[in-house]
N, CA, C and O atoms as a MOPAC input file, in Angstrom:
PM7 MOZYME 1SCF
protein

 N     -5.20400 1   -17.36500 1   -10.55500 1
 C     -4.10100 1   -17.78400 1    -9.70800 1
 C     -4.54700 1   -19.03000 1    -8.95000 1
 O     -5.45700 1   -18.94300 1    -8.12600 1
 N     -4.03400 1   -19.99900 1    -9.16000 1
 C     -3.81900 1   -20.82300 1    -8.06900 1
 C     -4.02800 1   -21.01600 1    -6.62100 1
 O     -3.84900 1   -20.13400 1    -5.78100 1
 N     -4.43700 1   -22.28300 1    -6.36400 1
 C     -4.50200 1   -21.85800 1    -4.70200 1
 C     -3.00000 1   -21.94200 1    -3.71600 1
 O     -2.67300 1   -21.41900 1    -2.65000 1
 N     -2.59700 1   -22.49500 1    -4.28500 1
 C     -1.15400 1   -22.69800 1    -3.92100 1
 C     -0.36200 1   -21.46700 1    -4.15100 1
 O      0.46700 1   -21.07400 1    -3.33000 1
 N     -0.62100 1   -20.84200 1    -5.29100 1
 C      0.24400 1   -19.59300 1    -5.39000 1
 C     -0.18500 1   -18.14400 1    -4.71900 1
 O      0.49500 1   -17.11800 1    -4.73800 1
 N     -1.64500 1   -18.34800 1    -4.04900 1
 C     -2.12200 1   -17.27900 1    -3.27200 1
 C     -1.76500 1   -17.69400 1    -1.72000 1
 O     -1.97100 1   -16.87100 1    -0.82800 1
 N     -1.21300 1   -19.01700 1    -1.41700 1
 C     -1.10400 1   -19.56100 1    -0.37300 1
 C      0.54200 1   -18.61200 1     0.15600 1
 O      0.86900 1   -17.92000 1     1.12100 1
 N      1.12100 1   -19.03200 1    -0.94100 1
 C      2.62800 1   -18.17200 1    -1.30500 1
 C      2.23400 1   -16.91500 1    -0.80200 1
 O      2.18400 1   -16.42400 1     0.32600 1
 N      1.99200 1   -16.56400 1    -1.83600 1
 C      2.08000 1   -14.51000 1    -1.52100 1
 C      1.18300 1   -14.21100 1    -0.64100 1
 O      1.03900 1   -12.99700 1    -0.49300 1
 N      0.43600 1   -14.96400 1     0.08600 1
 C      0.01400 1   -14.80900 1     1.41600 1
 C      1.08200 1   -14.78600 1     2.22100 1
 O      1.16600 1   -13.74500 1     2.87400 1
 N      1.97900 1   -15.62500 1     2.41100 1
 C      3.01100 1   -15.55500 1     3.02400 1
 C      3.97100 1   -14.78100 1     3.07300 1
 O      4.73800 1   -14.52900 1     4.00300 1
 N      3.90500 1   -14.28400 1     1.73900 1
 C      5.48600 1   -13.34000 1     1.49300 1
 C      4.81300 1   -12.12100 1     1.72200 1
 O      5.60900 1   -11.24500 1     2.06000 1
 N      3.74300 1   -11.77600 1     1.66900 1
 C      2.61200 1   -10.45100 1     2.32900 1
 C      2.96200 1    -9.85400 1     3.75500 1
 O      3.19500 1    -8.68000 1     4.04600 1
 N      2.93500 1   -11.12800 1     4.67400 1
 C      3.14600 1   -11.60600 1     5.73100 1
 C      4.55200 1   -11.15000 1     6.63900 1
 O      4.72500 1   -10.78700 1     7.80300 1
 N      5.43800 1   -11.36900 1     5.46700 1
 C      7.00100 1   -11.19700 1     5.81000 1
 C      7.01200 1    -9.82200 1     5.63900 1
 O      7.53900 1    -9.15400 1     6.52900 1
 N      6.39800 1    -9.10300 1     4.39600 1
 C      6.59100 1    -7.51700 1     4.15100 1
 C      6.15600 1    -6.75000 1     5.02600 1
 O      6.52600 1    -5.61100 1     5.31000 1
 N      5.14700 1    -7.54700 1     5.58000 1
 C      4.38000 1    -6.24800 1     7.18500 1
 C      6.14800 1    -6.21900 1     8.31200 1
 O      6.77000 1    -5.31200 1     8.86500 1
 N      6.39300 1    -7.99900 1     8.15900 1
 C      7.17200 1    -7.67700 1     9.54100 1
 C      8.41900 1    -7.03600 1     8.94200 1
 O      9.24200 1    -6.64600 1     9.77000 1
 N      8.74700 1    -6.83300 1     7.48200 1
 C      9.91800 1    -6.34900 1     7.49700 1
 C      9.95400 1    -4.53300 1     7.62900 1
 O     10.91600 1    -3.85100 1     7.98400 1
 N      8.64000 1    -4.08100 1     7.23500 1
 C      8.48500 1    -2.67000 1     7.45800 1
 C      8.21500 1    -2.14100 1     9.02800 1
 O      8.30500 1    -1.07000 1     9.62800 1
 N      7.79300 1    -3.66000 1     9.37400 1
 C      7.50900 1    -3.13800 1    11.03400 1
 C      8.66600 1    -3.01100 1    11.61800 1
 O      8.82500 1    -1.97900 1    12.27000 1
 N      9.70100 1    -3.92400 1    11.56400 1
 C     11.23200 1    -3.81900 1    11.63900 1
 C     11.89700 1    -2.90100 1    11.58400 1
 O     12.43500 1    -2.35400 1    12.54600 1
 N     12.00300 1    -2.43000 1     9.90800 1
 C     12.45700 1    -1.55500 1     9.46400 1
 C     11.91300 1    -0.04300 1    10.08300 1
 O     12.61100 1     0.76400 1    10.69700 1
 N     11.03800 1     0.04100 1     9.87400 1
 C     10.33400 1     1.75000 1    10.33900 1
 C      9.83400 1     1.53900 1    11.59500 1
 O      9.47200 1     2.67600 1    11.89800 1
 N      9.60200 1     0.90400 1    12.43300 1
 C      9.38900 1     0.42000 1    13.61600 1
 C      7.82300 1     1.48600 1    14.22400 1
 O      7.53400 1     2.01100 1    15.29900 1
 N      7.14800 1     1.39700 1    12.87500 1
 C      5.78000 1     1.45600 1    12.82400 1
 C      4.84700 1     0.13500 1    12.88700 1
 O      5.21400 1    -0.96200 1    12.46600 1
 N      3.83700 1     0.34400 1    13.35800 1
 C      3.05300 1    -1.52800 1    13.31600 1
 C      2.38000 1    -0.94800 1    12.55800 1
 O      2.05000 1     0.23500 1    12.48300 1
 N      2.05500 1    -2.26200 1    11.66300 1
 C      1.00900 1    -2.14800 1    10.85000 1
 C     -0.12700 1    -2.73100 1    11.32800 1
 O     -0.15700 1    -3.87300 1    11.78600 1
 N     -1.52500 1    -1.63600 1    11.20100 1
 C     -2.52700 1    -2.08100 1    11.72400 1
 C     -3.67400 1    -2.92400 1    10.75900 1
 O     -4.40600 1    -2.35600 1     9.94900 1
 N     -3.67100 1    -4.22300 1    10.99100 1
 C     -4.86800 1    -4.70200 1    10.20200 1
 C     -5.63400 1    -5.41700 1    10.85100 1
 O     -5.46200 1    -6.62400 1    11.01600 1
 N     -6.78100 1    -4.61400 1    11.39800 1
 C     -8.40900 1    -5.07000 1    11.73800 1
 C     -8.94000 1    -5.72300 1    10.75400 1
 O     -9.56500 1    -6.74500 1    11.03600 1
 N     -8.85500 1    -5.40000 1     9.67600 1
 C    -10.00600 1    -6.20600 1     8.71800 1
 C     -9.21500 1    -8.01500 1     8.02700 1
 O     -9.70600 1    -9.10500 1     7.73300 1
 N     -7.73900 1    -7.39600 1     8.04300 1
 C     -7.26100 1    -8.81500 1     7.76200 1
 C     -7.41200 1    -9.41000 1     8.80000 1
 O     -7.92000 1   -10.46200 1     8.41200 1
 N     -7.27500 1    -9.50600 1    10.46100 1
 C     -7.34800 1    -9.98300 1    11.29900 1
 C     -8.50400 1   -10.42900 1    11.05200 1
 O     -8.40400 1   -11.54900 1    10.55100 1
 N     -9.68300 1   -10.06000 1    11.17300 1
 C    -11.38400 1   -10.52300 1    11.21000 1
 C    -11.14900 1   -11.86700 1    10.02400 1
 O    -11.59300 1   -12.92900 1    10.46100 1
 N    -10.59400 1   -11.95100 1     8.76800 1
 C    -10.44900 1   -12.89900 1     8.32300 1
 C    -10.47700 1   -14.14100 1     8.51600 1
 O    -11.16900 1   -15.00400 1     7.97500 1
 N     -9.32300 1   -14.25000 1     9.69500 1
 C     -9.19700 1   -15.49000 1    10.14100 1
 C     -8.62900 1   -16.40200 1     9.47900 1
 O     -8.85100 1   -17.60900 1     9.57900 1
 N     -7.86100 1   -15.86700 1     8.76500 1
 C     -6.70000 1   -16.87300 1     7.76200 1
 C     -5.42600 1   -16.16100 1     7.71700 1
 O     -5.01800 1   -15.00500 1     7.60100 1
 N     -4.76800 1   -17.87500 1     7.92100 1
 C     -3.45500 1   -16.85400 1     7.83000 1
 C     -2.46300 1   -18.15300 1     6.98000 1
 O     -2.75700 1   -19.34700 1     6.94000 1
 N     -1.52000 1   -17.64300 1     6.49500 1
 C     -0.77400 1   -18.22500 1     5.50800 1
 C     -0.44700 1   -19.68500 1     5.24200 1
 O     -0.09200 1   -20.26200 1     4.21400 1
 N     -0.70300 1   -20.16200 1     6.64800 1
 C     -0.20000 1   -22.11100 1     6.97700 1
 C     -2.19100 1   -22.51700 1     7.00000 1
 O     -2.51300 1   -23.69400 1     7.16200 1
 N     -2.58300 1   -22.13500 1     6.93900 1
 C     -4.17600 1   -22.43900 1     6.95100 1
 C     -4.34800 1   -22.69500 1     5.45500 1
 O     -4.99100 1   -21.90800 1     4.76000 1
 N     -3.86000 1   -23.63000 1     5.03200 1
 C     -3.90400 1   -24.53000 1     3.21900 1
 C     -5.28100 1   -25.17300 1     3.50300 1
 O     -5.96500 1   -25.57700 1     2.56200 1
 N     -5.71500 1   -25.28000 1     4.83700 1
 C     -7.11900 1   -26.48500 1     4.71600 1
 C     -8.30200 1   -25.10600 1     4.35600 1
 O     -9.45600 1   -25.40100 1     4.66600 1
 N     -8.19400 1   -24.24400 1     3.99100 1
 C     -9.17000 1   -23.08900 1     4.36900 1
 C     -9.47300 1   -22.88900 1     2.51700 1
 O     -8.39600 1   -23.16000 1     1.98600 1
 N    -10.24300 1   -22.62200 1     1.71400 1
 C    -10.95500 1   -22.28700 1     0.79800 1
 C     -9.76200 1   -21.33000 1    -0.44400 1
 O     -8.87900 1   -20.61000 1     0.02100 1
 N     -9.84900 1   -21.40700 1    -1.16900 1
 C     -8.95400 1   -20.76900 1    -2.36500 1
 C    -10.03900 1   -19.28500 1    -2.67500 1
 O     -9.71600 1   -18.42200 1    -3.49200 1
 N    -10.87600 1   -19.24600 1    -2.14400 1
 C    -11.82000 1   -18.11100 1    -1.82900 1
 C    -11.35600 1   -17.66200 1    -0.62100 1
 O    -10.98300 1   -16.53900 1    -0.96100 1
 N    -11.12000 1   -17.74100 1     0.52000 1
 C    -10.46900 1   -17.28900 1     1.78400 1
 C     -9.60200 1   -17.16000 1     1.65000 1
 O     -9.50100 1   -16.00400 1     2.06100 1
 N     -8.60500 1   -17.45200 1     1.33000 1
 C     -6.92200 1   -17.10100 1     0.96600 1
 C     -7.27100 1   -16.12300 1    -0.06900 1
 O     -6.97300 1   -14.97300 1     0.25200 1
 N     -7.80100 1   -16.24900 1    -1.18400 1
 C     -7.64100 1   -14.40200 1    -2.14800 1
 C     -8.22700 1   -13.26100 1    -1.15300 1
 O     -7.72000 1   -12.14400 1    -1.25800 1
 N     -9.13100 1   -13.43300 1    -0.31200 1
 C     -9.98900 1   -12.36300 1     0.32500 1
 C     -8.97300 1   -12.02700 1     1.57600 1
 O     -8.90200 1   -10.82200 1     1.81800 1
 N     -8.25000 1   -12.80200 1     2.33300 1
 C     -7.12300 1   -12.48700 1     3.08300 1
 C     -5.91200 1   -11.85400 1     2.45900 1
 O     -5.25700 1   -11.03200 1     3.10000 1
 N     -5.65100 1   -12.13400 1     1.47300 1
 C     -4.25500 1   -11.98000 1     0.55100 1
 C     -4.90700 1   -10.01400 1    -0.19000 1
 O     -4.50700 1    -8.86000 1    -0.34600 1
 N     -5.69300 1   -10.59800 1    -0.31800 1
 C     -6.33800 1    -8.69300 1    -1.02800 1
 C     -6.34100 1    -8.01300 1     0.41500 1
 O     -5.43200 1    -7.23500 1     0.70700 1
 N     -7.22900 1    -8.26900 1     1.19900 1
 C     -7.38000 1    -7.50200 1     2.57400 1
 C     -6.00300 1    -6.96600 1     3.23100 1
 O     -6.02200 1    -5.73900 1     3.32800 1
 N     -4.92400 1    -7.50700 1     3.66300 1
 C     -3.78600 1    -7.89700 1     3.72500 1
 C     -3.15900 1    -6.42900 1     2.83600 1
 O     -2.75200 1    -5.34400 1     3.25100 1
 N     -3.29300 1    -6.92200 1     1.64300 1
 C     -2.49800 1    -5.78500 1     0.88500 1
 C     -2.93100 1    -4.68900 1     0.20500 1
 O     -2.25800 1    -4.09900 1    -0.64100 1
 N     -4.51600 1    -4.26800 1     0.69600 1
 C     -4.48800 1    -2.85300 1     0.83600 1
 C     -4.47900 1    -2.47100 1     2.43100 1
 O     -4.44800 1    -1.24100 1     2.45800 1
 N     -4.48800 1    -2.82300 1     3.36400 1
 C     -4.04100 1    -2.37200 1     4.73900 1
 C     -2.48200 1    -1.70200 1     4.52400 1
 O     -2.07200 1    -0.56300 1     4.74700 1
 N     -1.68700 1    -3.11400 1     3.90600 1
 C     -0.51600 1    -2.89400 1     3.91300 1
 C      0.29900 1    -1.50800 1     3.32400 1
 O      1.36900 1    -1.08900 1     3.76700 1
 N     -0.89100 1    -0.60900 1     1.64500 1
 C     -0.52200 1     0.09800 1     0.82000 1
 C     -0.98400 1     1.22900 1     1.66800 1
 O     -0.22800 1     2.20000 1     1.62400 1
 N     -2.38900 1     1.39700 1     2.69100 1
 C     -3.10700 1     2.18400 1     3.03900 1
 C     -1.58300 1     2.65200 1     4.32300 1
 O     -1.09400 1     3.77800 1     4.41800 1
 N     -1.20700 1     1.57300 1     5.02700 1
 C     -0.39900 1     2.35100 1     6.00600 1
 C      1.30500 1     2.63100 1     5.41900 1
 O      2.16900 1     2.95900 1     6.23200 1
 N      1.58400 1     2.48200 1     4.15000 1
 C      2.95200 1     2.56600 1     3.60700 1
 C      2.76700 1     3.88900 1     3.01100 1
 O      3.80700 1     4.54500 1     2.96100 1
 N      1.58100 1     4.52900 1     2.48300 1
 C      1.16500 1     5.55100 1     2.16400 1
 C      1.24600 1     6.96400 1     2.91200 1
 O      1.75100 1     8.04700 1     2.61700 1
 N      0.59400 1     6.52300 1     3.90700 1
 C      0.57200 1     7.60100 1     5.32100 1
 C      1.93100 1     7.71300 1     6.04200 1
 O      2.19100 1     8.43800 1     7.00200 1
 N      2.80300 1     6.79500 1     5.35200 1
 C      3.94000 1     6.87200 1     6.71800 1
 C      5.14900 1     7.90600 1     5.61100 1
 O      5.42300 1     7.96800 1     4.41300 1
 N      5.51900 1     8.48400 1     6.70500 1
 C      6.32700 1     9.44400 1     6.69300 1
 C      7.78000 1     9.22500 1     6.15000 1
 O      8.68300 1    10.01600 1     5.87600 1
 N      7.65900 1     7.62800 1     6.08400 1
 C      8.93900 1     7.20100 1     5.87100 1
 C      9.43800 1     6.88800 1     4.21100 1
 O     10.53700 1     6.60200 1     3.73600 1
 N      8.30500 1     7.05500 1     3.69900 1
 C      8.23600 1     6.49600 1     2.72400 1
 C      8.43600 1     7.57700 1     1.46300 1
 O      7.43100 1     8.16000 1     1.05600 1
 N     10.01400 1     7.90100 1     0.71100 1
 C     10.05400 1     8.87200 1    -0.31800 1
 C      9.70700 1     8.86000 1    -1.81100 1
 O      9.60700 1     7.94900 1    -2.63400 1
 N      9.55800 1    10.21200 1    -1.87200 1
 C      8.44300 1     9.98300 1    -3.75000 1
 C      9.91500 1     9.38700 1    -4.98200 1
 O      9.93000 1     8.80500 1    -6.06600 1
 N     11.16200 1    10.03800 1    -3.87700 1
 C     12.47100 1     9.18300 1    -5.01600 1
 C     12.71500 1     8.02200 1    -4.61100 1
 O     13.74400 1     7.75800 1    -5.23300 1
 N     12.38400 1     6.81200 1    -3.76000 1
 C     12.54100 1     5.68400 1    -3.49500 1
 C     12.77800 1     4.48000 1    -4.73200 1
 O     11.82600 1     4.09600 1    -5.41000 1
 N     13.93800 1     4.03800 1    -4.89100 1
 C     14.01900 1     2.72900 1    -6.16300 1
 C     13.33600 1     1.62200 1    -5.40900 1
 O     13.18000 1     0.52100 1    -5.93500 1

């Protein structure tokens, strides 16, 4: 992938936390993406730092969509 296209779905990663935080009005907690120190408008930062934010990012994201209560096994 691209660095440009991890730059993307960094971003759209980004939008899915706030739309579940919205939506289920659970926060999503990410310590380890935070420690990163990258975040989606940071293009001057390494195509190695953007995949390691963009992965970090989206198992936080699966780890707390998992646990939440909100989430059904019949969901489309």
């Amino acid at each position: 992938m691209r660095k440009q296209e991890l730059v993307y779905l960094h971003g759209l990663l980004r939008e899915v936390r706030e739309y579940y935080e919205r939506e289920t009005g659970d926060q999503v907690l990410t310590p380890r993406y935070d420690a990163c120190d990258v975040s989606p408008s940071a293009i001057h930062r390494s195509k190695a730092a953007q995949e390691e934010a963009v992965r970090t990012l989206l198992a936080e994201l699966v780890e707390t969509m998992e646990g939440s209560q909100q989430i059904r096994a019949d969901a489309d």
